[in-house]
N, C-alpha and C positions, 0 to 999 in steps of 0.2 A: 557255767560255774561262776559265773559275775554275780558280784553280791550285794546288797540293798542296803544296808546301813540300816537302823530302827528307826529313823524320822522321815518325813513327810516329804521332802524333798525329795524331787523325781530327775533333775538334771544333775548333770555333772559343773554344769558351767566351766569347764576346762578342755582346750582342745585333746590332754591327754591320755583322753577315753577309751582312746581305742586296741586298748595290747588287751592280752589275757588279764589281766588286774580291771578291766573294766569296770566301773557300779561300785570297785572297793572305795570306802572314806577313810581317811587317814587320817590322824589329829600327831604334827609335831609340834614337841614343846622345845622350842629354839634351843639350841645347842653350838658346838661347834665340833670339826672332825669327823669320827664314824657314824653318829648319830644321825645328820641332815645327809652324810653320801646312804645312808641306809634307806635314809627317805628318799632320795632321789631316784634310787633304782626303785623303789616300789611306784613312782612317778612315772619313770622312764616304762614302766610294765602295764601303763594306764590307770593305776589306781588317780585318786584323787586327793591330793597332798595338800590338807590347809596347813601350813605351820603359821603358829603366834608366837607372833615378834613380840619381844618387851617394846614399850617408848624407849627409844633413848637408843635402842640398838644394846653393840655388844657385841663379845667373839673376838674373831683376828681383824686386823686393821684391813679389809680388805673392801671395793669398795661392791656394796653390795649388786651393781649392774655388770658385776663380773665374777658372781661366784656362780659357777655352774653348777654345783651342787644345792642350788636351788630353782634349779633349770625344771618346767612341767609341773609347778606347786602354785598353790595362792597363799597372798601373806595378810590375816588380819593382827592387827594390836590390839594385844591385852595386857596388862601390869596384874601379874599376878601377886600383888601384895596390896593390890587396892582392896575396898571391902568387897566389891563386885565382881573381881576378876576372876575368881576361882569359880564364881556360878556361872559364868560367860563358857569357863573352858568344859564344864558338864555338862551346856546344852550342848556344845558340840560334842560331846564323849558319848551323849545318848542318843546321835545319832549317827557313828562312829563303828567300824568295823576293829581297827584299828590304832592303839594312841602308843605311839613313839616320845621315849625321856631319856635323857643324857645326865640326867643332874647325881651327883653324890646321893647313896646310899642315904634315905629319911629326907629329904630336902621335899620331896614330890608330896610326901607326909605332912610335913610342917606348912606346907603354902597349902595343902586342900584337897590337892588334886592326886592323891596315891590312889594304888590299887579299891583300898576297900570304899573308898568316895565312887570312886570310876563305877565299881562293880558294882555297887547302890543303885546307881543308875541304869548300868546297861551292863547284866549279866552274861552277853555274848561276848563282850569289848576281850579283843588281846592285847594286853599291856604289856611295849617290849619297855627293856629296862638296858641299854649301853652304859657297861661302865669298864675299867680298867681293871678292878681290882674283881667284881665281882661284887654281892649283894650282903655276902658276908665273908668274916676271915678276919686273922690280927691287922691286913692292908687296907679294908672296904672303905673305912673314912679318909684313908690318906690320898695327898693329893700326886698327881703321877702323871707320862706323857709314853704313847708312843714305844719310847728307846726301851724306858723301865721295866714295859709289862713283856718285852721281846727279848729283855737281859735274864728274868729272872726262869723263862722257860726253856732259858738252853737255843733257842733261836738263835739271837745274837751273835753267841757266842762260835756258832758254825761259820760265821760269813765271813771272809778275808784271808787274809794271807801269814803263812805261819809267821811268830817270830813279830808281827804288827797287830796293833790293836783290830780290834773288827770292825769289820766294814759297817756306816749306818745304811741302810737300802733304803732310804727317807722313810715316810709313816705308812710305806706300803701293807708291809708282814701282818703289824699290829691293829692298827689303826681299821685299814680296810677288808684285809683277807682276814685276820684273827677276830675282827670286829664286825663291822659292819655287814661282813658277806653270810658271819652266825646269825648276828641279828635277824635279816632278813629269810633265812634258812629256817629263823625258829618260829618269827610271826608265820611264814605259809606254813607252814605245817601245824602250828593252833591254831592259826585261820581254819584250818579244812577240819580240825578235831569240834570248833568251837560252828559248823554248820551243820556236823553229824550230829551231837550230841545236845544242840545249846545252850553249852558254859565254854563260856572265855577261860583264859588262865592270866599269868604271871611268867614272861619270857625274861630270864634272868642272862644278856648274853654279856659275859666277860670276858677284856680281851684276853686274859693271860690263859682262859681256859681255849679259845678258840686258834690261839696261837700255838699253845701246848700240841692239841688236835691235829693241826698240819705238821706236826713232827712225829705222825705216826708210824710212818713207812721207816723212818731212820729208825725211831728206836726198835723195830723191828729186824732192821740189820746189825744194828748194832747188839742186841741178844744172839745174831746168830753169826757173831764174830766176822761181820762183813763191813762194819762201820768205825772207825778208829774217834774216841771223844776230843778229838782236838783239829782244827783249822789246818787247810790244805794238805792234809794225808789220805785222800778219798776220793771215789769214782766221779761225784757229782761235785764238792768243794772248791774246785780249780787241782785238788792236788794229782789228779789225774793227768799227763800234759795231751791227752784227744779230748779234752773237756774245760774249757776255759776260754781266756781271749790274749793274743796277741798284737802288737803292735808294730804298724805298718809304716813306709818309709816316709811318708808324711804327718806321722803324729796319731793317725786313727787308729782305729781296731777293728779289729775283726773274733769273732765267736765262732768257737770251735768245737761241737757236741757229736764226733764223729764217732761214735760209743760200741757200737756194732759192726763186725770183722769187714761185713762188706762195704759199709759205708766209712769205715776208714781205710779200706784199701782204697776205695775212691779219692780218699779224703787225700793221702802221702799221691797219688798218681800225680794227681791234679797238682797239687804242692811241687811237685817238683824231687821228691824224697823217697819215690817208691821203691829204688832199688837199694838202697842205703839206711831205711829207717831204720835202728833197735828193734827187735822182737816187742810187739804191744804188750805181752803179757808177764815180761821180764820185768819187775816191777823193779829190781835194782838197778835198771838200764834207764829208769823213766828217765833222771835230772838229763840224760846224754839226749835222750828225745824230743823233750822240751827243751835242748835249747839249738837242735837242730832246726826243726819245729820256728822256733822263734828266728833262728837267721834267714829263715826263707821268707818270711812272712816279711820282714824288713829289707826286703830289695825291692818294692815295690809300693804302689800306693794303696791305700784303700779303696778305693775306685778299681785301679787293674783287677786285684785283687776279688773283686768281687766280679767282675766281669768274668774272671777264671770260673768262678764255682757258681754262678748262677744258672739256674734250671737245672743242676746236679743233685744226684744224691750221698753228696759230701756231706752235708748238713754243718753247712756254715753259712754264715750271715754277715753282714756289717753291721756292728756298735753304733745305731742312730742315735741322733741328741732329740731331744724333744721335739725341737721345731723342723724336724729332720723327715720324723716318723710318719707327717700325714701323706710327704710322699714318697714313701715309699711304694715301686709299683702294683707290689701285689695288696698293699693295706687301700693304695686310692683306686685299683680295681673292684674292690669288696665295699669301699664305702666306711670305712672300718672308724675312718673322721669324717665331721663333719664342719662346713661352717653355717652355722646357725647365727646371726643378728651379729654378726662382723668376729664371732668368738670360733675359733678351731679350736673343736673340741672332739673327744669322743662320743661314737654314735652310740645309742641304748644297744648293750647285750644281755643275753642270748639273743634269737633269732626264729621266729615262728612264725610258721607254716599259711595259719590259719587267722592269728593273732597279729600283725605285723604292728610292729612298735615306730616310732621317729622322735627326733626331740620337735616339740611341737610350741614350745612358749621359752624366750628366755628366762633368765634369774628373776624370781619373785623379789620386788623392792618391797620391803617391809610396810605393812599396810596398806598396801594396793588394793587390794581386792576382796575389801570388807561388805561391800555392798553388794558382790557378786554370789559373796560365801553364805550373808544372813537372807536373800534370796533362797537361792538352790538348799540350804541346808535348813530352811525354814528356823531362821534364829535371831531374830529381828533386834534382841535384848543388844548384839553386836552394832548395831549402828550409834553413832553421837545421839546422844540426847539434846533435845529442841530447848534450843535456850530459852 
């Protein structure tokens, strides 16, 4: 199912060839946030990721030999507002599977390089489009982050503890799972419309539609009177107390998803509560549960604690910190991080059979690999002009 791009070029020139995405050409138009972690995973799947840097750089103060999110890419420079740089990004659109944009609604329009320039050239091309607000609506031109587009769809608002403002879950929700994870969901699948039929399309993915999307299951309990609209009164919210985290006699936590009769009778054994806990289903009893629940967990460390419930089916965990998580046993059994060129990081997911994936190239530095790209992608117009 590896696919050819319309140009002449026959190498990938990038170690990241080899997942199922293999033969795919990618064109990103630099970004920052869901847009380049969108291209990554299509990188990290074997596609072949040129993204064009502006000169000059751009984005978060970050320094570009440490953004993993352009981990498995090549980077040539273009100035899309020079005269030339808009025909520079159409040779590679026309021979392009796919071209990835971040930019505000008409912006991709105004510099040259929008859908119906693209599709001039290469009627297969799937043009995704990342944005917050969407392509249109009274929000599309305004400018937005993250929090905004996970406030306005009712997400936000579920996270935290009653009575406190809500919790931010950093730019996970939005950003990556309501963004970047549609994005990518919506190029493969016009990917595979636009090999059946030979037209590309316009992948319109916004975050606040894709965030909305992952609060389907709620609002489906919540029409069936099983969901309450406000923070900490619910099964999955923390207002459950066999669902949440408590805090242990050195400061740590522990997570508690013991949700199921058997694996919370497990859960109170092991705890130390089984002959004493509230009935689970006395839901007026819960506050006396949790703070049973919470004394027991505060006689001990997180560490004991976890030594308790490990290999059980309590289904509880320790609250790792970031730099916590690569070892933890079962994640550095699976490989689940990696260290690649002195950076721990996560390794490429999913996981195939047939296709096996690795990160195989660190962070593309902006313009590196202009010579490699008008090789392989036969686009010579990309190199410096002979003084």
């Amino acid at each position: 199912m590896a696919g050819t791009g319309n140009g002449t070029g026959t190498g990938t020139g990038t170690a990241s060839g080899s997942g199922p995405l293999a033969g795919v050409r990618v064109v990103e138009l630099a970004g920052i946030g869901p847009g380049p972690f969108a291209a990554m995973l299509l990188a990290d799947l074997g596609a072949d990721v040129v993204r064009v840097d502006r000169p000059g750089g751009g984005g978060l103060a970050v320094d570009p030999a440490y953004d993993i999110t352009n981990r498995g890419k090549r980077s040539v420079l273009v100035d899309l507002k020079s005269a030339d740089g808009p025909a520079r990004v159409l040779d590679l659109v026309e021979r392009a599977d796919v071209l990835v944009e971040g930019f505000r609604p008409g912006v991709a329009e105004r510099l040259g390089v929008g859908p119906a320039e693209c599709h001039a050239r290469n009627p297969r091309l799937v043009y995704g489009r990342m944005t917050g607000w969407g392509q249109e609506g009274p929000l599309a031109h305004t400018a937005g982050h993250d929090i905004a587009y996970i406030a306005v769809t009712g997400a936000l608002g579920m996270i935290g503890n009653p009575g406190e403002p809500p919790a931010v879950p950093a730019n996970l929700v939005g950003d990556y799972a309501g963004g970047s994870l549609y994005l990518v969901i919506g190029v493969l699948a016009a990917l595979q419309h636009a090999r059946a039929t030979g037209t590309g399309q316009v992948v319109d993915a916004a975050i606040v539609d894709g965030t909305a999307h992952l609060t389907a299951m709620i609002h489906g309990m919540m029409a069936a009177g099983g969901w309450q609209d406000r923070r900490g009164a619910n099964l999955l919210d923390g207002g459950c107390p066999f669902y949440g985290t408590y805090e242990t006699s050195d400061g740590g936590y522990m997570a508690v998803g013991a949700l199921e009769q058997q694996f919370y009778d497990t859960f109170t054994e092991l705890l130390g509560i089984g002959d004493r806990a509230p009935a689970r289903k006395d839901i007026a009893r819960w506050g006396e549960l949790r703070e049973a629940v919470a004394a027991r967990f505060r006689t001990r460390t997180r560490e004991e604690w976890t030594a308790v419930f490990e290999g059980t089916d309590a289904c509880v965990a320790p609250v790792l910190s970031l730099r916590e998580a690569p070892g933890h046993p079962h994640l550095a059994a699976r490989g689940t991080f990696t260290d690649f060129g002195g950076i721990v990081q996560p390794a490429p997911a999913p996981r195939f059979s047939a296709t096996p994936v690795a990160v195989t190239t660190g962070p593309a530095l902006p313009g590196a690999h202009t010579e490699s790209v008008a090789a392989d992608w036969d686009v010579p117009a990309l190199l410096p002009k002979e003084a």
